[in-house]
N, C-alpha and C positions, 0 to 999 in steps of 0.2 A: 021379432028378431029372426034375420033368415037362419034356416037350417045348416046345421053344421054339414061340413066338408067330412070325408073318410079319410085325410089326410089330419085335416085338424082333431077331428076326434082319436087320431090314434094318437099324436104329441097328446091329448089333454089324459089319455087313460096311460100313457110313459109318465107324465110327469104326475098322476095320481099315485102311481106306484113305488114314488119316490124315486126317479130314472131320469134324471137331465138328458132332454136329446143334446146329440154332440154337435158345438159350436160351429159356426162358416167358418171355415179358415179364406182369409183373402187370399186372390189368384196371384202369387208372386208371379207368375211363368208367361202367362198372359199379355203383360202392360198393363196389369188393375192399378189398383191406386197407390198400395207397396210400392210396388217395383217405378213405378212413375217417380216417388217421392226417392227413391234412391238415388233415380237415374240424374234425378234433380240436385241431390247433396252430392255425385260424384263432379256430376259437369260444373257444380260449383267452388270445390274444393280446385277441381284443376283449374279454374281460372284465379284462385287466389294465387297458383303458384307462378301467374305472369310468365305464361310460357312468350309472350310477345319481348320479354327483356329478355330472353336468353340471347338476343341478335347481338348483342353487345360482346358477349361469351366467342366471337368470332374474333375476337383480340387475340384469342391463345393462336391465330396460325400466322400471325402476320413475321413475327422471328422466324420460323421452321420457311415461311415463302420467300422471306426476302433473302436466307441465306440458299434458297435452291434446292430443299432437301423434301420439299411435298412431293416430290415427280418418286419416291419409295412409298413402294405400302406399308413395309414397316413403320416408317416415321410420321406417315399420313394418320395410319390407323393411334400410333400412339397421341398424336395433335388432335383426332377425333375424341378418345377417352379424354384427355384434358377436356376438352369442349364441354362431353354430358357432367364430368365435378364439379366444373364450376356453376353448370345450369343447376346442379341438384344442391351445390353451395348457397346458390343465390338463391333460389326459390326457399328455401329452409330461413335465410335470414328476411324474404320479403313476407313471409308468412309473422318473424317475431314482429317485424319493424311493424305491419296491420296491428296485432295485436296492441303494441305500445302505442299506436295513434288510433284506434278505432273511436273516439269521442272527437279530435280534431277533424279524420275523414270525415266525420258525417258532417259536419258542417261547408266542406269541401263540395263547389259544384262539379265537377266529375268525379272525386276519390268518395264520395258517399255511398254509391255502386260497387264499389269494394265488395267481395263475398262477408268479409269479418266486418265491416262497418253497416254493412245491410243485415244481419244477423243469418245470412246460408250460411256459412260456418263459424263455427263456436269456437271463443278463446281456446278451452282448453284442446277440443280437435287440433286446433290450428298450433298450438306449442307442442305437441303430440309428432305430428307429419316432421314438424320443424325441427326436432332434436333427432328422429329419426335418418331424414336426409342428409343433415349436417355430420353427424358421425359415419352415413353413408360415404361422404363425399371423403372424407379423412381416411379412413380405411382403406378407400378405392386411390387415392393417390398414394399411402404407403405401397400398394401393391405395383401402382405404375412406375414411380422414381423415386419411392425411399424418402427417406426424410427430407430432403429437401424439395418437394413436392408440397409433404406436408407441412411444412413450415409455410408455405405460398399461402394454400389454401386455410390455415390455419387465420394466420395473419387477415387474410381477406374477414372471414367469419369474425374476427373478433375487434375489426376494425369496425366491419358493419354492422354490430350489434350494439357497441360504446356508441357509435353514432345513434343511434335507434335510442336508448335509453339517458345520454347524456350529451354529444359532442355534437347534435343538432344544434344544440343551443346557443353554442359557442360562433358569433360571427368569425369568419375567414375561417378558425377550424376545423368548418362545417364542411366548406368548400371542400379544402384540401384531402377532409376525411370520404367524402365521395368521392373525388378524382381520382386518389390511388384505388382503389378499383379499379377502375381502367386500366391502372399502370401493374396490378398486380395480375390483372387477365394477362396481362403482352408476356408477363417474365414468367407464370405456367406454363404459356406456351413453347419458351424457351429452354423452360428447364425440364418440359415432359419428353420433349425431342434433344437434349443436348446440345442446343445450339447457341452461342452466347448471344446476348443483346448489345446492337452497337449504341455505344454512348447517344448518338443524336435521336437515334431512333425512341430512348428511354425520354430523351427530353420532347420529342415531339409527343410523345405521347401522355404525357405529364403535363404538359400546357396545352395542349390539345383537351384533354377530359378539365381541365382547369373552365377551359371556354365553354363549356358544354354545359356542365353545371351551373355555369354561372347564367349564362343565357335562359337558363330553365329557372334560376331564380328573378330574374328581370323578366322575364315573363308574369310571372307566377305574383314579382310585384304590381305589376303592370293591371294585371288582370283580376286580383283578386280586391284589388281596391282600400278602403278603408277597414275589410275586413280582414287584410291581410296576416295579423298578428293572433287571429282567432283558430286559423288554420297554420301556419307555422310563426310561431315566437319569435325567430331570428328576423324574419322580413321588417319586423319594425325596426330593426337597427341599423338596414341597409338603405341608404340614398338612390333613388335613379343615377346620382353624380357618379355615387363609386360603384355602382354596378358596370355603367358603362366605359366607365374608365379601365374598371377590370376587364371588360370584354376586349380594348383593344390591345390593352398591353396583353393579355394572354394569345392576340389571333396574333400579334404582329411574332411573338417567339415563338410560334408554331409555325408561321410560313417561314421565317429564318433558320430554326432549326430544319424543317422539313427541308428546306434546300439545299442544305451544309448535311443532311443524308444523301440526300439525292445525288449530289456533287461526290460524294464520298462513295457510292455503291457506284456509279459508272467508274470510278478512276480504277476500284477492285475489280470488274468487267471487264476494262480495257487493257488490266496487266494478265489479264485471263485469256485475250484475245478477239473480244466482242468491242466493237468499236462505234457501239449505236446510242444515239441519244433520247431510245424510249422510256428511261426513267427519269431522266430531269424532262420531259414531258410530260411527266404524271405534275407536276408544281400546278399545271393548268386546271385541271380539275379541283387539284386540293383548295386554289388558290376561290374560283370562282364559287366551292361548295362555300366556304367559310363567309362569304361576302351574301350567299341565298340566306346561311343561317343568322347574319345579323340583321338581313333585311326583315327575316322573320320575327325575330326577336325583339325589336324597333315596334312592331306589329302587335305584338303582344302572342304569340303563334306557337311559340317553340317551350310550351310549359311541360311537354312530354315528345322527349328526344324521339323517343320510338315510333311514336306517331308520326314523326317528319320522315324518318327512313321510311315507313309502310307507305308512306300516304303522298309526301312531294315527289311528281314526277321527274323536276329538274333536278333533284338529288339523285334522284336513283339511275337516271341517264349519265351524272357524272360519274358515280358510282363502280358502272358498267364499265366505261370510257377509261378511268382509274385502275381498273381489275387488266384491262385488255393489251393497256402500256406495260404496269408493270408487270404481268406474265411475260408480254413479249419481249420485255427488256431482261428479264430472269431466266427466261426457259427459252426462250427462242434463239 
């Protein structure tokens, strides 16, 4: 047996003496393996909270823009706070909505990857963050516009939660219960700025998010195959026939409405004094986006809307093209 070390022989005459040497503590300060593992359960929790949807949370400015009142800081900044309620709204209910599906995600080929379906964050973490934000976001709209703020953002929370736990289930009133969403992002926006919502503008936006979710479930039929009833319940009830029937009746009253706005916001321009027809030129863009996203949809493509805005080029070129009419038809 080799000879003993002077190091080793001093631990063996401590711990004769009855004297535990004092434990390694792991280098949290470093990137030891602590700190690695942490750095791991934060950047996982943040991606539970689908900061990539909050792009949709861009609905609260479209009332405060189309009536002309972003060009104040005051009314930008308060359209700004609307914006981060509803991201910390919505993240708070996409964290329940994992939790209630974490058995369906994992059999999901992309939602498996979920942080709460892949097990980096834990149910009860995950109802934790989620009760936290959501009385966050409630709070903070008492503070912006008073109870009717809260009542918006209320209403949103607790739309998308029945969905989350029962109104998935339910064919069409599935639909419908994800579309207001949308519809309830556009009237925050209107009610954080005080600016009313014109009737067409509600309805485009209502059949608008109608098309969108639906396209996401014709997708999602499309794509998810025989298995489709394994990962959402309702796709077995829905037809290729009435998906896409739904898609057209929902695009066709979205360009009709969109243009009985459009028609309607020059006539209030023109008794303003502006006598330009850069907003019924925005019908182009809208008109062509809608025609890319059924192309997609037909394709099987469009099962994650937000993917289509990050990732299609010709969307986002329309997008641009949309943004630059109607500024210049508003502000110019």
């Amino acid at each position: 047996m080799d000879a003993m070390s002077p190091s080793g022989a001093e631990a063996a005459r401590t711990m004769a003496a009855g004297v535990r040497p004092a434990a390694v503590q792991p280098d949290v300060s470093g990137g030891g393996p602590l700190s690695s593992d942490r750095g791991a359960a934060a950047l996982a929790l943040v991606r539970a909270l689908r900061p990539r949807q909050w792009a949709k949370n861009v609905l609260v400015f479209v009332a405060p823009a189309s009536a002309g009142v972003l060009s104040h800081p005051g009314q930008l900044g308060r359209a700004v706070a609307a914006f981060w309620l509803l991201c910390a709204a919505a993240s708070g209910v996409y964290l329940l909505n994992d939790v209630a599906d974490v058995e369906a995600d994992r059999l999901h080929p992309d939602k498996r990857r979920r942080p709460v379906a892949a097990g980096a964050v834990s149910p009860r973490l995950a109802v934790g963050v989620a009760a936290a934000l959501l009385l966050g976001a409630v709070a903070g709209s008492w503070a912006l516009a008073g109870w009717e703020m809260v009542l918006v953002v209320g209403l949103y929370a607790a739309i998308s939660i029945s969905y989350s736990f029962y109104l998935k289930r339910e064919p069409v009133i599935e639909l419908v219960a994800v579309a207001s969403g949308f519809v309830l992002r556009a009237i925050a926006g209107g009610v954080a700025t005080h600016v009313p919502l014109s009737n067409w503008l509600l309805v485009v936006t209502s059949f608008g998010a109608l098309f969108v979710v639906t396209g996401k479930r014709a997708s999602e039929h499309r794509m998810l195959g025989d298995d489709r009833g394994r990962h959402r319940a309702v796709l077995e009830q829905y037809t290729e026939t009435f998906l896409r029937s739904t898609l057209v009746l929902t695009a066709s009253v979205t360009v009709t409405a969109y243009c009985l706005w459009a028609f309607e916001r020059t006539g209030l321009l023109s008794r303003a004094g502006h006598h330009f027809i850069w907003i019924q030129l925005t019908v182009v863009p809208v008109v062509v986006g809608l025609l890319i996203v059924l192309r997609l949809v037909d394709a099987g493509k469009a099962g994650a809307p937000e993917e289509l805005v990050l990732h299609e080029r010709s969307l986002q070129v329309l997008a641009v093209l949309w943004v630059v009419l109607f500024s210049i038809g508003i502000y110019g």
